[in-house]
N, C-alpha and C positions, 0 to 999 in steps of 0.2 A: 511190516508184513501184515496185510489183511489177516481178521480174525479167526474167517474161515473160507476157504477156497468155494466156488460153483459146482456142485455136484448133481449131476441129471440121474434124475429117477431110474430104476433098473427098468428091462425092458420084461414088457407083461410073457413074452414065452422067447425062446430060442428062434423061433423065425421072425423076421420083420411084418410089420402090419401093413397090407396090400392099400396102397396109397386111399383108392375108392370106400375101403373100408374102412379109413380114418374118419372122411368125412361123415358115413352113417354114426361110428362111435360118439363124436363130437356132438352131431346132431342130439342124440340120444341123452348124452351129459348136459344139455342148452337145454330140453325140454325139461331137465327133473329144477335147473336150474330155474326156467320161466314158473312154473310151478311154484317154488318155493320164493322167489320173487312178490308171485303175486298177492301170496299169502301173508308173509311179511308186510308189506307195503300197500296192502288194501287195507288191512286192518288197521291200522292208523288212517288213513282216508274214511275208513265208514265210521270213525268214535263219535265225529257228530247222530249218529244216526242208533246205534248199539246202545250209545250212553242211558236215554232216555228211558231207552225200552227195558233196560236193566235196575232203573231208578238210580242212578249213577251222574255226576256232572262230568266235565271233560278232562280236568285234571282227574280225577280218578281213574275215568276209564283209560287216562294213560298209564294206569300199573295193569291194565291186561297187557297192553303194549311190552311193557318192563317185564312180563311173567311171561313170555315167549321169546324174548331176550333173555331174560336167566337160562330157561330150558336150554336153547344153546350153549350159553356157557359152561352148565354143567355137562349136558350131554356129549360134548365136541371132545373132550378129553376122553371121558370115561369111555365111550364108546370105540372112540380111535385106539385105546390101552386094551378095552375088552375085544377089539378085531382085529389084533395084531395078528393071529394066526390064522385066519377067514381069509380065504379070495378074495380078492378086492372087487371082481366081478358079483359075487355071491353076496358080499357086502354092502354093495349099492342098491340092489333088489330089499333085501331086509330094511337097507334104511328107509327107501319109500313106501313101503306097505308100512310101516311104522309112523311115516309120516301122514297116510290119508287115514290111520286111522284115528291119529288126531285132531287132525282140520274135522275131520265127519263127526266128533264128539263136541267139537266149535260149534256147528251149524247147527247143534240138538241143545244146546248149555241154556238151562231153564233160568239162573239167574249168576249174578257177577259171581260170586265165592266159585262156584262151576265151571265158570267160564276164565276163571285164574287158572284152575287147575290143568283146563281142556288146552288150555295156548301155552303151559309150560312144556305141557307133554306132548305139544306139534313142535316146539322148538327141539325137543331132545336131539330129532334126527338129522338137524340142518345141518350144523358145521362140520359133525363129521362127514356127509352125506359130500359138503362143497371138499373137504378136505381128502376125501378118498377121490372125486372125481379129477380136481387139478392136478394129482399122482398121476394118475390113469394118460389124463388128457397130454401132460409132459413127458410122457415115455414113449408117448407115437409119434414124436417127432425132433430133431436134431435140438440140443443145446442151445442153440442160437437163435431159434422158434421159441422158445418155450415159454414165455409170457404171452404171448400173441395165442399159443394152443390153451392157453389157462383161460384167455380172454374171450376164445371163443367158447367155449363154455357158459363161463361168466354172463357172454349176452347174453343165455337166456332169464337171467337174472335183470339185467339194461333191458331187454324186449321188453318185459313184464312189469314196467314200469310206464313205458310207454301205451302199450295193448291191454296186457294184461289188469292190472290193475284200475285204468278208468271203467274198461269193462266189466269187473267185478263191483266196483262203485257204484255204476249204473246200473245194472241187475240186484244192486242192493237199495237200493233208492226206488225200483221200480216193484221188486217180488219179496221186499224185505232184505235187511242185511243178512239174515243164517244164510240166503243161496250166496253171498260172496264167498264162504268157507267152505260149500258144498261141492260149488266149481272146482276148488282146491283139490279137493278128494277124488273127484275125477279125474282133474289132471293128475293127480302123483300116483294114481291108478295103471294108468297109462305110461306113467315114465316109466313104472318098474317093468312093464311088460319090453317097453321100446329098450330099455337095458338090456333085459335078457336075451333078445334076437339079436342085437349090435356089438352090445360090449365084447370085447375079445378076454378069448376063456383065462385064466391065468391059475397059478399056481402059489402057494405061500412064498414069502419073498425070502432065501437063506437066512438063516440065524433070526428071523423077526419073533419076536417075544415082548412081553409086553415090561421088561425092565428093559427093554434095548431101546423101546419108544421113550420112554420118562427121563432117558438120559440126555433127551433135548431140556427137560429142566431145568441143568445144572449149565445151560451157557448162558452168558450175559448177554448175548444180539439176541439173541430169541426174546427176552424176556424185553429189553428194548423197544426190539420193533413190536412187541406186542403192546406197548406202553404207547408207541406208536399210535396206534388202531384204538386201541380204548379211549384218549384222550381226545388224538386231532380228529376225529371221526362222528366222538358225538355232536359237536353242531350242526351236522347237517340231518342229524336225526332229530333234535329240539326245534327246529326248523319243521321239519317234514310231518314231525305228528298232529304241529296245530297248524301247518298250514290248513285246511279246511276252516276249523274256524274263524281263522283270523280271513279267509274271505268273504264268510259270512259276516262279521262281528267290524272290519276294519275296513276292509275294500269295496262291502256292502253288494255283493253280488250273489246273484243267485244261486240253488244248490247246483242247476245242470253246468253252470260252468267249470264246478269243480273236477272233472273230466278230463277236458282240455287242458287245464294247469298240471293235470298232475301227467298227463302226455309231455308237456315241453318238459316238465321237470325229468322224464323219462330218456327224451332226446337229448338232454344234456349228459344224463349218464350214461347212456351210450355213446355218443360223440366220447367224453371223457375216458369210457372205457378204453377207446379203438387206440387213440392218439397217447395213451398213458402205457399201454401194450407195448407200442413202437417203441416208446421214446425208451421206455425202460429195457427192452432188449440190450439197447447202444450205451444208455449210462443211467443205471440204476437208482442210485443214491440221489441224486441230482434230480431227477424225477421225481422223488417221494417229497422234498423238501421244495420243490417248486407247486405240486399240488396242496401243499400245508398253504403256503401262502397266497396261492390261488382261492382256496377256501375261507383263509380270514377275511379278503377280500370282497368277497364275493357276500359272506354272510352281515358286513357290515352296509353293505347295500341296502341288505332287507328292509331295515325297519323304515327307513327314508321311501322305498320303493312301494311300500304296499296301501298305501293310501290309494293308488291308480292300477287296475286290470293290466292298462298298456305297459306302465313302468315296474309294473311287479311280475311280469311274462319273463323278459328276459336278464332278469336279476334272479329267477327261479330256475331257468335252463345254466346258469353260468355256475347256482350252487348245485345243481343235477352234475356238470361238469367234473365236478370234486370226486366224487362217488367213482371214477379210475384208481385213488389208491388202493382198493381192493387186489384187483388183479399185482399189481406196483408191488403190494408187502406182502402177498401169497408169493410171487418170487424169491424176493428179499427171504424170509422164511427157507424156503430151500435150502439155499447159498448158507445157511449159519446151521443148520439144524442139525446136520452130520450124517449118522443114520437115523436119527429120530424123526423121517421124513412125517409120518403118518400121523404122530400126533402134534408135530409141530404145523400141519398144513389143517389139522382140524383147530388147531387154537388158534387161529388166525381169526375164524368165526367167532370162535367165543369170546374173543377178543371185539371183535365188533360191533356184536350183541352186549357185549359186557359196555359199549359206546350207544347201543338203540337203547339201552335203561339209562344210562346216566344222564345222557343227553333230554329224551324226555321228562326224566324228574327235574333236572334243575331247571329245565323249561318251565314246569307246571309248577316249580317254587319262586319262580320269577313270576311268573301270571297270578299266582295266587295273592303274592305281596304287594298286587295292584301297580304294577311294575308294565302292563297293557302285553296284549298278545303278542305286539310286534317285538318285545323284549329277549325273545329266543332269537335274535340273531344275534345280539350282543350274547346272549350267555355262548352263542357258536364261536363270535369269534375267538374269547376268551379261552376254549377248548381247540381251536388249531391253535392259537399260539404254545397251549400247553403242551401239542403234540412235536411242535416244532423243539421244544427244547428236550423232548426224546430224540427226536434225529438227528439236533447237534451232538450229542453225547455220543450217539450211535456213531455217528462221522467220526467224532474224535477218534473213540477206539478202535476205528479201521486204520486211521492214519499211521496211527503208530504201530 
């Protein structure tokens, strides 16, 4: 007997949601999502550029990276426990004005020690922000959708990889790196307003309190798949923060291409998201543990691949490809978490983020031991395998 049954999020009010009005909802959840994509994932693209001007080298400037990765991780729980009794409509609004007003403290951070504290405190609002929306996004529509509604979401997190974040690069490159964090504040500006015209109004969810959320604590799949997510997840973040440099430093190309790379690397994670959506509707498990080995795969590419622009393109789209287990074990999470939907759907993030620190530090402990840049793929692969023997385990105790 599986561990614990599939259970689809209650529905946000007593009438159904008017098909047309899904899609604005959706839309709505995609842009807070592109937003906080970008922010994420630009700030790591601009450390070549930030470092400098902070008097900082690039291993360092990867623990701002890791200090808006922690923020996540503390904040996804705490805040998902503190909003057990908040609308979840009302909920998502707070978390983005919470969010620009961190990125806007980013874009002003006089020097590094400020600039720890301005990106801990933009990460606070993320994961519970993704983890109330994926509720939201799975309740408007059947059971049998319901990674694919997570997924759409999620793109705007994939878009912002692709769009969002070279063009943050590039405006950080041209008018200074603070307008990459600026743009942010903008955007999450705008998401909170685009919530509150779309999102459908709801109500407290019965019996929600915040011991009813922490009782996702006490299963073992949650704690797994979040073992999951921590582990097989960081290599493509130790990958991803120095990718910049190691184009400048290894592949020897210039800053404007770094753009372009970080687009394909964007089009893989979208590809990845769309086809990792599908496949895990139909068979879940099987999905998580074929994207684990897709990703050791793919990271052990790297360091053979980056000596060449041509050869290092699409060995970067195929580890962009990885980046689908997101949506994969925000599902998975569901299915185990009971009623604890709401903080088990914001730990998934901090679970992630808790993979964007770890992943960059043993990156930058690799690079630092003169171990060469390209040495983060090897620490990648080493960290899906890690992740893969969370999923065996996981597998076990469904079987039985």
């Amino acid at each position: 007997m599986s561990a614990a049954s599939p259970i689809a999020s209650p529905q946000l009010s007593d009438d159904p949601t008017p098909v047309a009005h899904i899609g604005w909802a959706l839309l709505a959840l995609a842009i807070g999502g592109f937003a906080i994509g970008t922010t994420e994932f630009a700030a790591m693209s601009l450390v070549p550029f930030f470092a400098p001007d902070l008097g900082i080298d690039a291993p360092t400037a990867g623990h701002v990276i890791s200090a808006y990765a922690l923020g996540v991780v503390v904040g996804a729980p705490l805040l998902a426990v503190l909003g057990a009794k908040v609308p979840r409509r009302t909920l998502l609004i707070a978390l983005m004005l919470a969010f620009a007003v961190g990125n806007g403290l980013s874009a002003l951070a006089p020097n590094y020690h400020s600039m720890l504290l301005f990106r801990f405190l933009s990460g606070l609002p993320h994961g519970a922000y993704f983890g109330v929306g994926a509720l939201v996004a799975a309740s408007l529509v059947a059971p049998a959708r319901r990674a694919q509604a997570v997924s759409s979401m999620m793109l705007g997190l994939t878009v912002a990889t692709i769009i969002g974040v070279p063009l943050a690069n590039s405006l950080g490159q041209w008018a200074g790196w603070r307008w990459g964090f600026g743009v942010v504040t903008l955007l999450a500006l705008l998401t909170a307003a685009l919530v509150a015209m779309h999102a459908p109004r709801d109500r407290v969810q019965p019996g929600a309190s915040a011991m009813r959320e922490l009782g996702a604590l006490g299963r073992r799949q949650v704690w797994l798949t979040l073992g999951i997510a921590t582990i097989g997840f960081g290599g493509m973040f130790a990958v991803y923060t120095y990718l910049g440099s190691t184009l400048l430093e290894v592949t020897r190309t210039g800053p404007g291409v770094l753009p372009v790379v970080l687009s394909v690397f964007g089009m893989g994670m979208t590809a990845g998201t769309l086809v990792s959506a599908w496949a895990a509707d139909r068979t879940l498990m099987p999905t998580i543990g074929g994207l684990l080995v897709w990703s050791a795969a793919s990271l052990a590419l790297y360091p053979f691949a980056a000596g060449s622009l041509w050869t290092l393109l699409p060995v970067v789209f195929l580890i962009g490809c990885g980046g689908g287990l997101g949506t994969v074990l925000q599902s998975r999470l569901m299915d185990v978490a009971g009623e604890a939907q709401t903080l088990a759907a914001a730990l998934n993030h901090s679970a992630f983020n808790a993979a964007n620190a770890l992943g960059p530090w043993l990156g930058g402990l690799a690079i630092a031991a003169g171990h060469g840049w390209t040495s983060t793929g090897w620490v990648g692969v080493a960290l899906a395998f890690g992740g893969l023997i969370f999923w065996v385990v996981s597998l076990a105790l469904d079987r039985r």
